[in-house]
C-alpha positions as CSV (number, residue, x, y, z in Angstrom):
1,X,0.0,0.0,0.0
2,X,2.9,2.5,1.0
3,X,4.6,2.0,-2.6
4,X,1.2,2.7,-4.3
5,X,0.7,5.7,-2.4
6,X,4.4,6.9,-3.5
7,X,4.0,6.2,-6.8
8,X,0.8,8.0,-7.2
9,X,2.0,10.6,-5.4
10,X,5.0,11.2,-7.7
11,X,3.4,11.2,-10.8
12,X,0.6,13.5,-10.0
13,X,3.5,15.6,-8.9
14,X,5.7,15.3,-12.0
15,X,2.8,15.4,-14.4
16,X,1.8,19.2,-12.5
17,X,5.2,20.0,-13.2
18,X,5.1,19.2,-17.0
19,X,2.0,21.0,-17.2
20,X,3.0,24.1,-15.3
21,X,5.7,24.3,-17.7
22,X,4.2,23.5,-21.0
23,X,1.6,26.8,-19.5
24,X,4.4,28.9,-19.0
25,X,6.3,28.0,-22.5
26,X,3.2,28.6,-24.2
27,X,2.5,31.6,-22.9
28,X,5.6,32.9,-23.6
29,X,5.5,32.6,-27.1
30,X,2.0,33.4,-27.9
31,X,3.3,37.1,-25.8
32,X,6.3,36.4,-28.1
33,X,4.8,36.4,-31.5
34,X,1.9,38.9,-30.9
35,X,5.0,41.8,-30.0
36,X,7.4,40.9,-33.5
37,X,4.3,40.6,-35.7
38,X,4.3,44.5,-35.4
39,X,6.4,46.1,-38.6
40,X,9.2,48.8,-37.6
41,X,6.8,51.4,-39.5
42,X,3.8,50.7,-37.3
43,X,5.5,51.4,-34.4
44,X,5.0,54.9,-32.9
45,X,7.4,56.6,-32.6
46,X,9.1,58.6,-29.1
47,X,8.8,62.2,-29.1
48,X,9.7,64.6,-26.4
49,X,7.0,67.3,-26.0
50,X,8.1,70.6,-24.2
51,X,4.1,71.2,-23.1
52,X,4.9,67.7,-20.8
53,X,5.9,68.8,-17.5
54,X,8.8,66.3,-15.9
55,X,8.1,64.1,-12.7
56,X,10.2,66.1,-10.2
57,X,9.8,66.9,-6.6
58,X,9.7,70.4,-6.7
């Protein structure tokens, strides 16, 4: 009974492990290929406006 209850045990473990990771990977490249699908012309571009007033303390 005790080696069933191992054995169980570390599968459900491994196979929560697998899956976390397969998650994580494929999150990871879905985020991945949504950002370089972008062209370098669509991309707006960084301006520095003098009306913006800066984030000091004063």
């Amino acid at each position: 009974m005790p080696l069933i209850l191992c054995v169980t045990v570390v599968a459900s473990v491994g196979i929560g492990v697998i899956t976390a990771y397969a998650a994580v990977i494929g999150i990871l490249e879905a985020c991945g290929r949504a950002s370089q699908q972008l062209p370098a012309e669509a991309k707006p571009r960084l301006v520095l406006v003098p009306s913006q007033n800066h984030a000091s303390g004063d």
